[in-house]
C-alpha positions as a Markdown table, in Angstrom:
| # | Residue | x | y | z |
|---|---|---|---|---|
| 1 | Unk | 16.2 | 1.7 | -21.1 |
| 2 | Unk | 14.4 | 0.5 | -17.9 |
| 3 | Unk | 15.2 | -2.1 | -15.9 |
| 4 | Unk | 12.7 | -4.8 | -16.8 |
| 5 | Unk | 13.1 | -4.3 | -20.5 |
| 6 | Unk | 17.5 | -4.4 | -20.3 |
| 7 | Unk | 16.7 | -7.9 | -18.2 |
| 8 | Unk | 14.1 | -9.6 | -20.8 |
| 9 | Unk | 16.9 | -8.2 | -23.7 |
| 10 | Unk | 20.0 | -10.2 | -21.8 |
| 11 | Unk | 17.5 | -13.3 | -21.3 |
| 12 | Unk | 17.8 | -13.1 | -18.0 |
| 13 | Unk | 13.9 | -12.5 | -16.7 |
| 14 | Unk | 13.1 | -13.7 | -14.0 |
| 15 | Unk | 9.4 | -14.3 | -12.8 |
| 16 | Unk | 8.0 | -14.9 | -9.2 |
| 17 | Unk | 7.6 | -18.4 | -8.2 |
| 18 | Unk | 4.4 | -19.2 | -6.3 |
| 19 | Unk | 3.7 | -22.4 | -4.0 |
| 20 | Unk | -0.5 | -22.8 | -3.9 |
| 21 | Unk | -2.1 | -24.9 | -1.5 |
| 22 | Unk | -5.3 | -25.8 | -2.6 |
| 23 | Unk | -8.1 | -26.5 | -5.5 |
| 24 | Unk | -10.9 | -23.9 | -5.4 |
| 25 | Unk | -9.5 | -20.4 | -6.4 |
| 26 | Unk | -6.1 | -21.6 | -8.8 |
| 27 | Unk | -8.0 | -21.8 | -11.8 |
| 28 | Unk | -9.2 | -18.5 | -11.6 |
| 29 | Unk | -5.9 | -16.9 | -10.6 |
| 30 | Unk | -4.1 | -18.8 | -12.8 |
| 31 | Unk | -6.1 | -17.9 | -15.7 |
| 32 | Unk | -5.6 | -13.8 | -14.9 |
| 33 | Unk | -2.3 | -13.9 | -13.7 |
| 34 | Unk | 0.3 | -12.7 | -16.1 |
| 35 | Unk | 3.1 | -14.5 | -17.8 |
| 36 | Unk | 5.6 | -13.0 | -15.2 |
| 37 | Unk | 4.1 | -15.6 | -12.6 |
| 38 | Unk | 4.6 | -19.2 | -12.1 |
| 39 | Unk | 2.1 | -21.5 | -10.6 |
| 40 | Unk | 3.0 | -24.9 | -8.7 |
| 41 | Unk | 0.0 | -26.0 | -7.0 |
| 42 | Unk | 0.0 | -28.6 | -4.1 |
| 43 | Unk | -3.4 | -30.2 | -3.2 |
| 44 | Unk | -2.1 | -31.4 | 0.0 |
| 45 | Unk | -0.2 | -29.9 | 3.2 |
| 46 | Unk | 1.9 | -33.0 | 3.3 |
| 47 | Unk | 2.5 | -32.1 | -0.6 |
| 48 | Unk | 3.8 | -28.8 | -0.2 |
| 49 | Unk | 5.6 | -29.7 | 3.0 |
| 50 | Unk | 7.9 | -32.2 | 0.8 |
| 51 | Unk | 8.5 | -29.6 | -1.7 |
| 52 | Unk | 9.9 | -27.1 | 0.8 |
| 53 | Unk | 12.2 | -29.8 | 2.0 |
| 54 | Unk | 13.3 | -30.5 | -1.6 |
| 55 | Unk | 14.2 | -26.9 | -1.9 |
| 56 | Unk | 17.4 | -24.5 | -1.9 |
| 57 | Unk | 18.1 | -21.0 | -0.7 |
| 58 | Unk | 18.7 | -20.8 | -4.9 |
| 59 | Unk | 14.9 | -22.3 | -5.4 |
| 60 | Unk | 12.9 | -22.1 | -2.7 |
| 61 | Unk | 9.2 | -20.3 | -3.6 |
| 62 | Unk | 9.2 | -16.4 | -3.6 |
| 63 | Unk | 5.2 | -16.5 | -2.5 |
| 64 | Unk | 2.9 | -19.3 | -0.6 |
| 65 | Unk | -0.6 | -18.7 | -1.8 |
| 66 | Unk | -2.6 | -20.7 | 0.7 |
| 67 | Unk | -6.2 | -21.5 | 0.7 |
| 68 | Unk | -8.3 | -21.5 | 4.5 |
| 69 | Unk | -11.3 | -23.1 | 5.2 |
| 70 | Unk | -11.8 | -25.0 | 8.5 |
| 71 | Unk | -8.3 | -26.3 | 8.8 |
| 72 | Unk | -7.4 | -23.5 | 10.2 |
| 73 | Unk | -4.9 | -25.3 | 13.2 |
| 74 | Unk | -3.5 | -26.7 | 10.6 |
| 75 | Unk | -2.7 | -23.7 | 8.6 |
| 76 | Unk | -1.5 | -22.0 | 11.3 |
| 77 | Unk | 0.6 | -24.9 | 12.5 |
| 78 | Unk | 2.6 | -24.6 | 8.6 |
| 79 | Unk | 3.1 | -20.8 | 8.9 |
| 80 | Unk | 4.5 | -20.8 | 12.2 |
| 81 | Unk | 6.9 | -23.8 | 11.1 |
| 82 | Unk | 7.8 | -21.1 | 8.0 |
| 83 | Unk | 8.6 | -18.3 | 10.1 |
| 84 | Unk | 10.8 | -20.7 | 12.1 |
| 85 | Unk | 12.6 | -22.3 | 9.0 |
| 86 | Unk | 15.6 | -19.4 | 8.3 |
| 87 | Unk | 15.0 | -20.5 | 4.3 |
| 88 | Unk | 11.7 | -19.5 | 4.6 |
| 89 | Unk | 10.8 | -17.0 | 7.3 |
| 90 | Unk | 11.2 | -13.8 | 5.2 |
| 91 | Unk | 9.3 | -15.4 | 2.5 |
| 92 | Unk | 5.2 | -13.8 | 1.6 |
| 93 | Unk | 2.6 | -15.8 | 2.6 |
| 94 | Unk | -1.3 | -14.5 | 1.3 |
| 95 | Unk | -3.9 | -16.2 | 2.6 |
| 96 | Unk | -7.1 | -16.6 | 0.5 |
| 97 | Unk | -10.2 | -17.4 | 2.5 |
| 98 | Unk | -13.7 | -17.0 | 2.8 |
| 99 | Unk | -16.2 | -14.4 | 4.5 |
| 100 | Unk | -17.8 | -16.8 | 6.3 |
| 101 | Unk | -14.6 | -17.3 | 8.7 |
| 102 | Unk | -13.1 | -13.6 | 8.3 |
| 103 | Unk | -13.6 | -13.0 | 12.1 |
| 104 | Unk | -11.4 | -15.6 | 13.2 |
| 105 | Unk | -8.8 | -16.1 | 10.2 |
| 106 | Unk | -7.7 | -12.1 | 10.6 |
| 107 | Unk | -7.5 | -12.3 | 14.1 |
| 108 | Unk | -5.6 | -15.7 | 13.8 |
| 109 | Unk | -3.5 | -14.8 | 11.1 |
| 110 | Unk | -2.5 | -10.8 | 11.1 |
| 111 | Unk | 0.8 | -11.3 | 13.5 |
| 112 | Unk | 2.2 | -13.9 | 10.5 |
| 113 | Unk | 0.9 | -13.4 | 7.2 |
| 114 | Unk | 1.5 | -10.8 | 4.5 |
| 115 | Unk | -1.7 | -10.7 | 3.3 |
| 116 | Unk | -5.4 | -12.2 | 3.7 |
| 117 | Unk | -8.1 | -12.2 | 0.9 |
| 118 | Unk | -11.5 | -13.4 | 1.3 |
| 119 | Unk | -13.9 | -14.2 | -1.5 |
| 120 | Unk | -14.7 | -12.8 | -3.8 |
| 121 | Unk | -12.0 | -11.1 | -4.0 |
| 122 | Unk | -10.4 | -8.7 | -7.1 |
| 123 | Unk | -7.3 | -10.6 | -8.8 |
| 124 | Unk | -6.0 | -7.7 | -10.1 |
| 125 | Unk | -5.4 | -6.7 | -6.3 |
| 126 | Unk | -3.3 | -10.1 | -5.9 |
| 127 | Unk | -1.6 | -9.4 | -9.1 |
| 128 | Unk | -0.4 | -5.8 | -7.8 |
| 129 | Unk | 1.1 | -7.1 | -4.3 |
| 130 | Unk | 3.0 | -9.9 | -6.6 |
| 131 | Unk | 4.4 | -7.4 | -9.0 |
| 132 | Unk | 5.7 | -5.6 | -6.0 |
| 133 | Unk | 7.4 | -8.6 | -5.4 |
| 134 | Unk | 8.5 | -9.5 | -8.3 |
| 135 | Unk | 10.2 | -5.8 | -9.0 |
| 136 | Unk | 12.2 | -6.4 | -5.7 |
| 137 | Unk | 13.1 | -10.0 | -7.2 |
| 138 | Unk | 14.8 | -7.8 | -10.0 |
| 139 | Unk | 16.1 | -5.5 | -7.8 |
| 140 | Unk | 17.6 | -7.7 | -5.9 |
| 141 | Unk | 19.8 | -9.0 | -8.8 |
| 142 | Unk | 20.7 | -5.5 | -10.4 |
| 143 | Unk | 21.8 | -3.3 | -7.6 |
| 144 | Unk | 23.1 | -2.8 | -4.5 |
| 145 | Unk | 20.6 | -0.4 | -3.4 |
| 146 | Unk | 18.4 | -2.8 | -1.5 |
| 147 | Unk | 20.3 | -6.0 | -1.2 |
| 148 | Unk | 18.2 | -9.4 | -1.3 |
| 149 | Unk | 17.4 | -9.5 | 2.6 |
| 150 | Unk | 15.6 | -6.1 | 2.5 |
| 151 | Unk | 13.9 | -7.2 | -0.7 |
| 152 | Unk | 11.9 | -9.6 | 1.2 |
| 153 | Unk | 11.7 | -8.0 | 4.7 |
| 154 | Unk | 8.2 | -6.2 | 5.7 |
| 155 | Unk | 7.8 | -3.7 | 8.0 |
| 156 | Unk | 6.6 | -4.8 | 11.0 |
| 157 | Unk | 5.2 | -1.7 | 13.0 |
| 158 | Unk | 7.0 | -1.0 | 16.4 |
| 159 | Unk | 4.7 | -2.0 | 19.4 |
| 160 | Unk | 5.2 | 1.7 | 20.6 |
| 161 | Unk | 4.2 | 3.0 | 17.5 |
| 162 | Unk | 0.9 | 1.4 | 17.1 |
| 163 | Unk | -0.1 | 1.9 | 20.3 |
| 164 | Unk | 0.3 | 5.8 | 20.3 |
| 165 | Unk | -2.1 | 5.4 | 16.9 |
| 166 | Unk | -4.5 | 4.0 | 18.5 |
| 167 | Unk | -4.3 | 6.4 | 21.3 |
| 168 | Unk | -4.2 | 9.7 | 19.7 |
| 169 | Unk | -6.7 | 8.6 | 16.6 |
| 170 | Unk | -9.4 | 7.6 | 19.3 |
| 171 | Unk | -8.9 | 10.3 | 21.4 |
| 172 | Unk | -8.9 | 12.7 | 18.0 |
| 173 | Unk | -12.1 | 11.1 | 16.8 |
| 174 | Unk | -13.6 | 11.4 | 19.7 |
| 175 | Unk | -13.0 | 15.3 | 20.3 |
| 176 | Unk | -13.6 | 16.0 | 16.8 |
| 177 | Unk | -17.0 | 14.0 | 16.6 |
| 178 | Unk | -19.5 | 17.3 | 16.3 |
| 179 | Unk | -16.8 | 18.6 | 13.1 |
| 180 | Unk | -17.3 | 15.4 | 11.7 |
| 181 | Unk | -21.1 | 15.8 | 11.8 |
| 182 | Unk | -21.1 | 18.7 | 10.6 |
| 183 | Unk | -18.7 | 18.3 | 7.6 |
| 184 | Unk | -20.7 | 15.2 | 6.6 |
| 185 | Unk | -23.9 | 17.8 | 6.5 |
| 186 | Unk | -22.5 | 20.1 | 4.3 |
| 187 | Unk | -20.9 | 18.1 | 1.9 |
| 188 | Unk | -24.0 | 16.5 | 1.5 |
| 189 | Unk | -25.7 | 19.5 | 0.8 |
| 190 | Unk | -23.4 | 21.1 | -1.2 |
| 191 | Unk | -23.5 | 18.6 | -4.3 |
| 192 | Unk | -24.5 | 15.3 | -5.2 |
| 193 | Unk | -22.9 | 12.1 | -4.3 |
| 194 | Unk | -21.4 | 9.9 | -1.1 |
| 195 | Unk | -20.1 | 11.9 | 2.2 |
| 196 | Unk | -17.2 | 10.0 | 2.0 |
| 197 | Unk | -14.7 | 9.2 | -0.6 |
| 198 | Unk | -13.7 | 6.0 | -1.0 |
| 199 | Unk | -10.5 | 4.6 | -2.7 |
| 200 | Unk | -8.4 | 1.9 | -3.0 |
| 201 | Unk | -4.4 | 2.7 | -2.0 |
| 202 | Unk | -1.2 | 1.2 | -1.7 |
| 203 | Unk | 0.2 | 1.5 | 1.2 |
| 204 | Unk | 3.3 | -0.2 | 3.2 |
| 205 | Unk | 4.6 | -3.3 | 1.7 |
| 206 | Unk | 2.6 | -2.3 | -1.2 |
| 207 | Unk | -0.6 | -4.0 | 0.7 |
| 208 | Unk | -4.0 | -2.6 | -0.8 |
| 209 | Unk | -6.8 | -0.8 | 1.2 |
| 210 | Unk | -9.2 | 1.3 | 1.0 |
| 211 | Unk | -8.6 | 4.5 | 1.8 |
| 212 | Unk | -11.4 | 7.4 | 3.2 |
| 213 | Unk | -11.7 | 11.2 | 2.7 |
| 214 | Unk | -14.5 | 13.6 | 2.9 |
| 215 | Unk | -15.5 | 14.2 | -0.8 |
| 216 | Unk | -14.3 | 17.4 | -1.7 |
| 217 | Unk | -14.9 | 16.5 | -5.9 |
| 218 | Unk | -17.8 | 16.2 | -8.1 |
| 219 | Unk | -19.0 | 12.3 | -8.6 |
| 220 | Unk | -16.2 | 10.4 | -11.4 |
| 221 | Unk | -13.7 | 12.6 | -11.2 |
| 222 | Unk | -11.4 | 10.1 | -11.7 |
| 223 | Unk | -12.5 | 9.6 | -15.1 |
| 224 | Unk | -11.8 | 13.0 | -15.9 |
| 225 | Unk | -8.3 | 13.1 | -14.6 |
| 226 | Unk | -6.8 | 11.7 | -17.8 |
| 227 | Unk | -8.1 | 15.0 | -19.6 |
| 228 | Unk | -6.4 | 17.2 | -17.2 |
| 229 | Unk | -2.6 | 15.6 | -17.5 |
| 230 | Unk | -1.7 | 18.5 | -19.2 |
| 231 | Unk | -2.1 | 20.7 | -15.6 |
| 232 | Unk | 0.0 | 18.3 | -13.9 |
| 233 | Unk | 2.2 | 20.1 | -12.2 |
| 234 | Unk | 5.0 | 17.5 | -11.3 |
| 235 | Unk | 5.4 | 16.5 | -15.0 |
| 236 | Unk | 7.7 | 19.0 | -16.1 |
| 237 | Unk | 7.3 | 20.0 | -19.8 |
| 238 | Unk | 4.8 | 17.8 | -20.9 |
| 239 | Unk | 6.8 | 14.3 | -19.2 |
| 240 | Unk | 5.5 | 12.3 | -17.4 |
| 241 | Unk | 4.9 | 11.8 | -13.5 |
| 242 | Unk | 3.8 | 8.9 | -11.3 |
| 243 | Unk | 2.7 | 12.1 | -9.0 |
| 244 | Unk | -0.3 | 14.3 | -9.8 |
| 245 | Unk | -0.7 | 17.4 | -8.6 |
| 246 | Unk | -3.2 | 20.0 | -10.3 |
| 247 | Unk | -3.3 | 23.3 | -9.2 |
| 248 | Unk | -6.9 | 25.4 | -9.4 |
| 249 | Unk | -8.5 | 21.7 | -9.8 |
| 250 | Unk | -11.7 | 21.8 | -11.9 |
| 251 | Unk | -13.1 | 19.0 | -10.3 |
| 252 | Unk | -13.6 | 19.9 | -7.0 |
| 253 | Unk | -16.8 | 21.8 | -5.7 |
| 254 | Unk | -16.5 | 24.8 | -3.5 |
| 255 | Unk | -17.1 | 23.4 | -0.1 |
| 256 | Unk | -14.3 | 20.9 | -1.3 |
| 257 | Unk | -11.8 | 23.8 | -1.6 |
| 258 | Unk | -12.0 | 24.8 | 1.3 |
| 259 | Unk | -12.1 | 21.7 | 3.0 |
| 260 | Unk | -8.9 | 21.0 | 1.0 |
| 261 | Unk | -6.8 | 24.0 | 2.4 |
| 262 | Unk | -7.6 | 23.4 | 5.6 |
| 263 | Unk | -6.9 | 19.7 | 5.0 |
| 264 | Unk | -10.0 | 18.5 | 7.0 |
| 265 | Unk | -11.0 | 16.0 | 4.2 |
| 266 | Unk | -8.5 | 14.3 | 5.8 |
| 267 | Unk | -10.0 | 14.0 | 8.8 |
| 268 | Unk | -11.7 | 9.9 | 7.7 |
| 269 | Unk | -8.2 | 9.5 | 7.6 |
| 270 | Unk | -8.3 | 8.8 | 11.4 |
| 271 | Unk | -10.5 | 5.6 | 10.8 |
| 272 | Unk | -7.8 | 4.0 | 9.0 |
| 273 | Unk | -5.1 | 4.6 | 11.5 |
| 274 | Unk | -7.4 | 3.1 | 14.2 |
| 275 | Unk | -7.9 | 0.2 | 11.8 |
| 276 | Unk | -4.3 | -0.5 | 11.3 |
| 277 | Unk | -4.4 | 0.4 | 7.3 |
| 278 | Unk | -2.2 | 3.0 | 7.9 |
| 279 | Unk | -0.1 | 4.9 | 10.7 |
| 280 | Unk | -0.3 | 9.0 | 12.0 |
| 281 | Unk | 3.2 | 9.7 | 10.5 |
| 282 | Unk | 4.5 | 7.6 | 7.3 |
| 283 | Unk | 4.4 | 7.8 | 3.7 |
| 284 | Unk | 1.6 | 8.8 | 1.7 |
| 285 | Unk | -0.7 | 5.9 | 0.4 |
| 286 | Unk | -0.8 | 6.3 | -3.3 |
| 287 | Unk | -3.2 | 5.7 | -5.5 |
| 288 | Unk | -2.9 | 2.4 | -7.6 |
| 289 | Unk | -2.5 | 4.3 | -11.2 |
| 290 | Unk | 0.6 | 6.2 | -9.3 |
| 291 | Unk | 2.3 | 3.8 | -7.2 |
| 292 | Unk | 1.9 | 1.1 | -10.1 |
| 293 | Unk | 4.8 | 3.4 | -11.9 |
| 294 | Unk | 6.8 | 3.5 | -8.5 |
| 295 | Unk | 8.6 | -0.3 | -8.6 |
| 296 | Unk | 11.5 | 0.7 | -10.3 |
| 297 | Unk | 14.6 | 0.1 | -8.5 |
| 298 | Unk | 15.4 | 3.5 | -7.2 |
| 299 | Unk | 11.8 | 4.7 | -5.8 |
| 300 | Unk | 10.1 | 1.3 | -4.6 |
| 301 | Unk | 11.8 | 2.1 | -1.2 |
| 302 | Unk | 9.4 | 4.1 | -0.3 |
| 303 | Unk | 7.0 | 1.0 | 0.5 |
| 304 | Unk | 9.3 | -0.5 | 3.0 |
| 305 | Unk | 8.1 | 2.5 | 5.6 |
| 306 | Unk | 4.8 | 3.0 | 7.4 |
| 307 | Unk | 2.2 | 4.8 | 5.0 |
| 308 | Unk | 0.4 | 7.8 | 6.9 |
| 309 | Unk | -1.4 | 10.7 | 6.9 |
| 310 | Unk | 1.2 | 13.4 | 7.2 |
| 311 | Unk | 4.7 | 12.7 | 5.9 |
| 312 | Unk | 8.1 | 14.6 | 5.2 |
| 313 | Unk | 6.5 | 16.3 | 2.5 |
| 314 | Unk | 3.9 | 17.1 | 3.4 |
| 315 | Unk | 5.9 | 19.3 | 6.5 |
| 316 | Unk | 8.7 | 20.6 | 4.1 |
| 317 | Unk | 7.4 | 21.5 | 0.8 |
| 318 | Unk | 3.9 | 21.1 | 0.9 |
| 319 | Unk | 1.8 | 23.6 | -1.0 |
| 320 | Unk | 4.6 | 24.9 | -2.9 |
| 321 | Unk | 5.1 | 24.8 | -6.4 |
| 322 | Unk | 8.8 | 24.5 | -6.5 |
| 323 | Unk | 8.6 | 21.1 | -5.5 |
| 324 | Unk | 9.5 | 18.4 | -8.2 |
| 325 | Unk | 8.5 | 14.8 | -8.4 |
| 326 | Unk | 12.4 | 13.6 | -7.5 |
| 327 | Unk | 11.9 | 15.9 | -4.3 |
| 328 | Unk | 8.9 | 14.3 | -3.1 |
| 329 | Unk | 10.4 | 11.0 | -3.9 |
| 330 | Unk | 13.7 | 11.0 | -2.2 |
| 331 | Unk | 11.7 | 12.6 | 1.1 |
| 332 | Unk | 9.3 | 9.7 | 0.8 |
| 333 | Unk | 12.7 | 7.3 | 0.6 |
| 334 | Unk | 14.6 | 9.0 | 3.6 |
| 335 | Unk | 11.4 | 8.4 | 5.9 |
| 336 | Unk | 11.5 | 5.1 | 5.2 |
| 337 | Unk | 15.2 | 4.4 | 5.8 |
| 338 | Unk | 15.5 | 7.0 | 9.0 |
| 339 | Unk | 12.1 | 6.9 | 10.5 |
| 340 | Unk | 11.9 | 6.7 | 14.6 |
| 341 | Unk | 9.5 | 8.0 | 17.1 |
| 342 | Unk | 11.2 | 11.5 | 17.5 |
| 343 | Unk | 11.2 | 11.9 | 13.9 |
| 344 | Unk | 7.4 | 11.0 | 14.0 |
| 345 | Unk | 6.8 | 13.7 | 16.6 |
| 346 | Unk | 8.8 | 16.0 | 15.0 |
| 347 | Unk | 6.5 | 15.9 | 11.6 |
| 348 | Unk | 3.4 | 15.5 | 13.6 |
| 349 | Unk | 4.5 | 18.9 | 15.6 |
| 350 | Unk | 5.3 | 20.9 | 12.1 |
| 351 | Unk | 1.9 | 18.8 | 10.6 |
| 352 | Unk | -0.5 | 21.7 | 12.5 |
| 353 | Unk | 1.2 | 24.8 | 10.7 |
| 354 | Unk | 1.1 | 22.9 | 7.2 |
| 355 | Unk | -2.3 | 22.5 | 7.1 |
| 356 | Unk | -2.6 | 25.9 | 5.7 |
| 357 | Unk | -1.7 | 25.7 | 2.4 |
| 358 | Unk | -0.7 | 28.4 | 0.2 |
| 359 | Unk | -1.8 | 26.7 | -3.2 |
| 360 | Unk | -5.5 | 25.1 | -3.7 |
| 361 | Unk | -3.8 | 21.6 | -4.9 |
């Protein structure tokens, strides 16, 4: 019996509490968001400023949704007072603005928000970051695994960290500019569809972006993938995986082989580390249809690390069949509870003989 299901059967379920400042976009989200979530709106600052005052450590919101517009000193004035407030600075805050302001609400906001939307924007994105908090609401209340401080933490990435990032994906995108050219040519040429694949992943904290690849499969082949579980080789005897792994792929062309071995599909990759969407080292962004089955209480630690291109795994077992879906799991786990910058250059130094796989997965 999972977790969520032995919690609804002792009447004990809990759902995630959400404080919303403002009138335009609540309908909407209301309407879509599932029963798990609670809705109190405020259409005032002052409003919500009395509720917080009102509130204990027991009842205080797990998630302030706020609308932007021009009062943006304002905003920033009430998020700065949160992350003072020691009942509410480990709390979410998600930001939902408009395009017109983007420029100067992300560079405004980044340092102290969760998360910023701008409109129009997909609910069901939304939806997923709640859940994430939601299952750590749970987990919070079954086990001692992750205790309720780390349930609301985020990673914050180390100063030192980001700035070697940005350093070595510049300088790598600058020195690799003529491959990229010509990898963009020949995928081009070699079948139909977009140079560059384009997804949406979940990455650290469970924060949604999209993530970037040189295509190295036929156009949909994601709608395919549910005729291929069978070839999946991290569900063992016909189970099921929140991994997938297909060896001898069907869907991918010939210059995408190739590109595959030698891991140079990855090479877009570089964009998002410059970007901030990722880092060099970290855990692998998943896929929303895999990390959605990845919240139980033993796995979602894995989204407290950094998310990045090469990983624990990828060093130790990569390309080999042996490994299981618990393997790849507790490695993803262990980097996030024990990653440092020495481990980082360790993995990026045992990243370069890797790349050479011995499977076509």
């Amino acid at each position: 019996m999972d977790l969520l299901t032995e919690l609804r059967l002792q009447s004990k379920f809990l759902t995630i509490s959400i404080a919303y400042l403002g009138t335009k976009f609540v309908d909407e989200l209301d309407y879509n968001l599932n029963e798990d979530i609670d809705v109190n709106r405020f259409d005032s600052l002052e409003n919500l400023k009395d509720h917080i005052n009102s509130q204990s450590l027991f009842s205080v919101p797990d998630v302030f949704l706020l609308e932007i517009e021009d009062n943006i000193s304002e905003i920033l004035s009430f998020v700065l007072d949160l992350r003072e407030n020691p009942l509410t600075r480990g709390i979410s805050v998600i930001l939902l603005g408009f395009k017109s302001n983007k420029s100067i609400v992300t560079q405004t906001f980044s340092p102290y928000v969760n998360d910023i939307y701008f409109y129009p924007f997909n609910v069901l994105n939304i939806q997923e970051r709640l859940q994430f908090i939601f299952k750590f609401k749970i987990i919070g209340n079954k086990t001692s695994l992750l205790d309720k401080q780390m349930a609301r933490e985020e990673y914050k990435m180390p100063l030192a960290k980001r700035f070697f990032d940005i350093m070595v994906s510049a300088l790598a995108l600058l020195c690799a500019s003529p491959l990229l050219v010509i990898i963009a040519l020949l995928v081009k040429l070699d079948s139909k569809g977009p140079v560059i694949y384009k997804s949406e992943r979940a990455g650290c904290g469970y924060k949604i972006f999209d993530f970037y690849k040189f295509r190295s499969m036929k156009v949909n082949a994601d709608k395919e993938l549910d005729k291929l579980s069978a070839l999946n080789q991290y569900a063992i005897n016909g189970g099921n995986s929140a991994f997938i792994k297909i060896k001898d792929d069907p869907r991918v062309t010939k210059l995408g082989a190739f590109l595959r071995k030698t891991s140079l599909d990855e090479l877009p990759q570089l964009f998002n580390v410059l970007k901030g969407d990722m880092s060099l080292v970290g855990n692998r962004p998943l896929p929303l249809y895999e990390a959605q089955l990845l919240t139980s209480d033993e796995w979602a630690m894995r989204f407290l690390g950094p998310a990045g291109i090469t990983g624990l795994w990828q060093v130790s077992k990569r390309g080999k069949s042996e490994m299981s879906d618990e393997e790849r799991r507790q490695l993803d786990n262990y980097y996030s509870k024990h990653f440092s910058f020495w481990v980082d250059v360790k993995i990026l130094l045992k990243t370069v003989p890797a790349l050479l796989q011995k499977e076509a997965v």
